[in-house]
N, C-alpha and C positions, 0 to 999 in steps of 0.2 A: 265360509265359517264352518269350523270343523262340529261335525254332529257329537252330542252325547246322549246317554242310555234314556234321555228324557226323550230327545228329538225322536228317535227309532220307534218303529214298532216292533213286538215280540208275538213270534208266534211259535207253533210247537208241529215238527215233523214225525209221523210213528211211522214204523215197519211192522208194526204188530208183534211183538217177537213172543215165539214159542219158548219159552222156557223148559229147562231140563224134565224131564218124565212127564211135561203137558202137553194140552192139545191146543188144538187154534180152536175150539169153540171157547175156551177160559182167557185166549189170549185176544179174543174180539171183546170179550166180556169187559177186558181190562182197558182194550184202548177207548171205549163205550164210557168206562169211569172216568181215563184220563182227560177224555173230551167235556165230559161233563164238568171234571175239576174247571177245566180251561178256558170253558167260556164262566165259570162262577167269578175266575182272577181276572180274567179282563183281557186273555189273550186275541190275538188281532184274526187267525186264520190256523186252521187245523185239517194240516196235508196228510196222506197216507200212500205210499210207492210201491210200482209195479216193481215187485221181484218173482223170479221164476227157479222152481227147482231147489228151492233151500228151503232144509227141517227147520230152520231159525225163525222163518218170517212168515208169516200167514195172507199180507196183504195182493199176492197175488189177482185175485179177483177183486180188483181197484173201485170198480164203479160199483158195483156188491156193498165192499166196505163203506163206500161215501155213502151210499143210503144208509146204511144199519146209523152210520154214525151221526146224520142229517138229524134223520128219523128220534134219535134220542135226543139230539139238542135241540135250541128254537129260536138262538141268533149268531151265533159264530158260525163265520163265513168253513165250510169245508170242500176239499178237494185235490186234488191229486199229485204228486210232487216227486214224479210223475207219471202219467201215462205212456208208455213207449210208442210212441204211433208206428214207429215200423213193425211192429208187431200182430197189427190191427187195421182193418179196410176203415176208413178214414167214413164213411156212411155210418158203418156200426158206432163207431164214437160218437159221431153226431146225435145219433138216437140214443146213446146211453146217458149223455151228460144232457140229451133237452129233457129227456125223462127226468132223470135228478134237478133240473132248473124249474121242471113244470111242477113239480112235489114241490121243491124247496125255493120259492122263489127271490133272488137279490144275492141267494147264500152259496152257490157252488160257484168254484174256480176249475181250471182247467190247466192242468200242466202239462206241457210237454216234452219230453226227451228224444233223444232216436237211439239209443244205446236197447238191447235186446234185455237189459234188468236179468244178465244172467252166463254161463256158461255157452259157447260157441255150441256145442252138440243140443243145448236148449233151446237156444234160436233159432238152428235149420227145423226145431220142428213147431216152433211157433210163427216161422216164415215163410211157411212150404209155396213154394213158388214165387217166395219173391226176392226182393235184394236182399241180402244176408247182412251188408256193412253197411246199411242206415242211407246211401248219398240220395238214396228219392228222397229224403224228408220232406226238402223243402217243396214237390208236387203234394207229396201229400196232406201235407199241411194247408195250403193252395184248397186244393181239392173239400180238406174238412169245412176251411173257411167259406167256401160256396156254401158249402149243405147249410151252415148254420145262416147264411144272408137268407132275409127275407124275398120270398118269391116272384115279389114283382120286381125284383131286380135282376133276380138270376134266369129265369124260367125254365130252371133246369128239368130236365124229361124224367130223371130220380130224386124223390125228392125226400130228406130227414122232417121223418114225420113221429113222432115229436124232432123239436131240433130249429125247423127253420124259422127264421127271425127274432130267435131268442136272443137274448144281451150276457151272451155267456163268459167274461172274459178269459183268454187264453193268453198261458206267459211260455214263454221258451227256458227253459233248464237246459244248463251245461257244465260243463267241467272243463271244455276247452274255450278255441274261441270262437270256434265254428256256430254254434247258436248266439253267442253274444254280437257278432256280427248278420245274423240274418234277421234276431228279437230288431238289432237297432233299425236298420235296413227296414222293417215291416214295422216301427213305430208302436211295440209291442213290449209290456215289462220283461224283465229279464230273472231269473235267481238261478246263481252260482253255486255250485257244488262242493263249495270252498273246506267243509267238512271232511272229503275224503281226499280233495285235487287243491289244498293249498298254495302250492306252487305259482297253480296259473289264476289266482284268483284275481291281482292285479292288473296283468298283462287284458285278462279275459275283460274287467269292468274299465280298462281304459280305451280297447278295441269297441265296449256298448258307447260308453259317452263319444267317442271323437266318430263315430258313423251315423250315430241317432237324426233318424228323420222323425220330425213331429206329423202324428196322424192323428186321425177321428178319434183312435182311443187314447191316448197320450199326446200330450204337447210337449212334454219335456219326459227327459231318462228318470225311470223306476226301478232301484237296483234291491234285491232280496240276497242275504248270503247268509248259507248254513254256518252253525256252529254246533259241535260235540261239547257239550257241556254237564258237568256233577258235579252239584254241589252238597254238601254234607259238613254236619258240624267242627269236625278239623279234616287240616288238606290229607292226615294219615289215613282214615277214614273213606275220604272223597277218593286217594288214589285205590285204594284196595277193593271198592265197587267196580272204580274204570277194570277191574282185570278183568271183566265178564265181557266186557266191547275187543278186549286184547283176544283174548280166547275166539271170538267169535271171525275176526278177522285172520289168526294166525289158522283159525280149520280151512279158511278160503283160501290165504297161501296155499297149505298142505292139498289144496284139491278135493277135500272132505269135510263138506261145509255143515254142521251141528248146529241140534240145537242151541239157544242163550245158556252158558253153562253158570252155574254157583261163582262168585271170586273166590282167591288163592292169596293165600299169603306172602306167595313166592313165585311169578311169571319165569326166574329163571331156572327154576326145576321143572318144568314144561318146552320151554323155545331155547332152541340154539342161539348163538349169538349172532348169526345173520338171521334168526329168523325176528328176534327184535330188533335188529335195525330196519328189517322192511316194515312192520309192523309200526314200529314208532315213528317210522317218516312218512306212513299212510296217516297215523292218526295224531301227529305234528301239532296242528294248531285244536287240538282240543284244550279245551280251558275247563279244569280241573280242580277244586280244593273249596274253602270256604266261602263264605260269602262278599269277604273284604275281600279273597284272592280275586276273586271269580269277576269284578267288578270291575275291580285295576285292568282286568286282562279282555275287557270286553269294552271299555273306555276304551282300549290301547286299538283293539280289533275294529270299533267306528270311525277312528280318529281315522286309519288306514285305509278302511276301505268307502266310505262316507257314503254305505249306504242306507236306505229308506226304514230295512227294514230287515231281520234277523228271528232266521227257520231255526229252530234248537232242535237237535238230535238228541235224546238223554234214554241208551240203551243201557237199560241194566238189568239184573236177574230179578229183584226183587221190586214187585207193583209199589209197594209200598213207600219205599227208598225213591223209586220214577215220581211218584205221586212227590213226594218230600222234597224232591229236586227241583221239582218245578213251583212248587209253592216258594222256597226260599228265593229260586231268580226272581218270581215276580215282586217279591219284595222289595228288593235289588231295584228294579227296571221301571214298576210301575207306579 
């Protein structure tokens, strides 16, 4: 039976974004409001992602944020979307997310990527000494999931202290298939990156169901997929906000990634005309315009991909307009 906006749950993804001539202590501030907004509407889970080396995003220091952001709510589940584990010794995680489970108990999630959340010369230095292209993931992964079993199972000689025996759940994120194939393999939720990697968002959730083994934490496939989503009183409106997400990905093309800039009246007195074609096939399945648009195209979006449950990306320059976007979906949704 094909899902609708009822079946789903909604949740909300931040990067924290810096805004034009601000700093990241105003743009913690803000993701601190939007969290608060978001568990007030009834949203289901609220992520924040490792990125490294961009004036745009503040969220960098992942497990930092999930506390501040913990710390101000008092029952929306939060947590990472995600943590780069090649990044990071697989002990230190353990200790950082049982610290946040021991603070916040029932309420943090655990995500993980192997993508470096950044530029190749950012990674050798957040990698120094280890694999550069992500393929130990899956030891290391392995690896976190000992730290966090309970002791008497493991008796391991180093032990996550905070961390071990805690009920932390951890989901695998991807954009290809290569996580959707090891989440199922390890009987582990999954959420698609379907936001920036539309392409392979089917391929990626037909490679999770047809390999899913049922485990202790799941008996059957748990599928999460991002959407870019504005909504705003008319679609003129709604599209003229999205040029502040165009901007921010056309400086990544250009190699010179800015802060969240102001919208423009006009994207094409800015980008060349291949540079919106790359731009527009990055951000493809964002679903854009009013509320009746936004509905049709998110109806169309479950029917497709039929899954559990729906990460909303809603990058814009102005809190305000973020705050407004997200009140209007939940209207929509809930």
């Amino acid at each position: 039976m094909s899902k609708t906006l009822k079946d789903a749950k909604f949740s909300v993804l931040d990067l924290s974004p810096i805004t034009e001539g601000s700093t990241a202590a105003a743009a913690f501030k803000n993701s601190l409001d939007l969290a608060q907004h978001a568990e007030k509407w009834g949203y289901n889970r609220y992520w924040v992602a490792e990125h490294h080396s961009m004036p745009g995003i503040a969220s960098s220091a992942t497990s930092v944020l999930i506390g501040y952001i913990a710390g101000g709510t008092s029952k929306i589940r939060v947590g990472s979307g995600g943590i780069m584990l090649p990044n990071h010794a697989p002990l230190v995680i353990a200790e950082q997310f049982g610290t946040l489970e021991s603070l916040y108990p029932n309420r943090i999630d655990l995500g993980l990527g192997r993508a470096p959340g950044s530029d190749q010369l950012t990674a050798n230095a957040l990698r120094r000494g280890g694999k550069r292209d992500g393929s130990d993931f899956p030891e290391m992964l392995e690896d976190l999931r000992q730290f966090l079993r309970p002791y008497e199972q493991t008796g391991l000689p180093v032990r996550a202290i905070p961390g071990e025996g805690l009920n932390i759940p951890i989901w695998l994120l991807g954009s290809s298939g290569f996580s959707a194939k090891l989440a199922a393999e390890l009987g582990l939720p999954f959420a698609f990156a379907s936001h920036f990697s539309s392409d392979y968002t089917i391929p990626a959730l037909q490679i999770y169901h047809q390999n899913f083994k049922p485990s202790t934490v799941l008996e059957k496939p748990y599928v999460m997929v991002g959407a870019n989503v504005i909504i705003s009183e008319t679609e003129e409106k709604a599209k003229y906000l999205a040029t502040s997400s165009q901007q921010q990905f056309l400086s990544l093309i250009r190699g010179r990634p800015t802060q969240m800039m102001p919208p423009v009246e006009n994207m094409d007195e800015i980008w060349s005309p291949y540079e919106r074609s790359v731009v527009q096939q990055q951000l493809k399945s964002s679903i854009i315009g009013t509320q009746e648009i936004v509905a049709a195209k998110l109806e169309a979006f479950l029917k497709e991909t039929q899954a559990d449950e729906v990460i909303v990306n809603t990058a814009l320059y102005s809190h305000q307009e973020r705050l407004e976007s997200f009140k209007l979906l939940k209207e929509i949704v809930m």
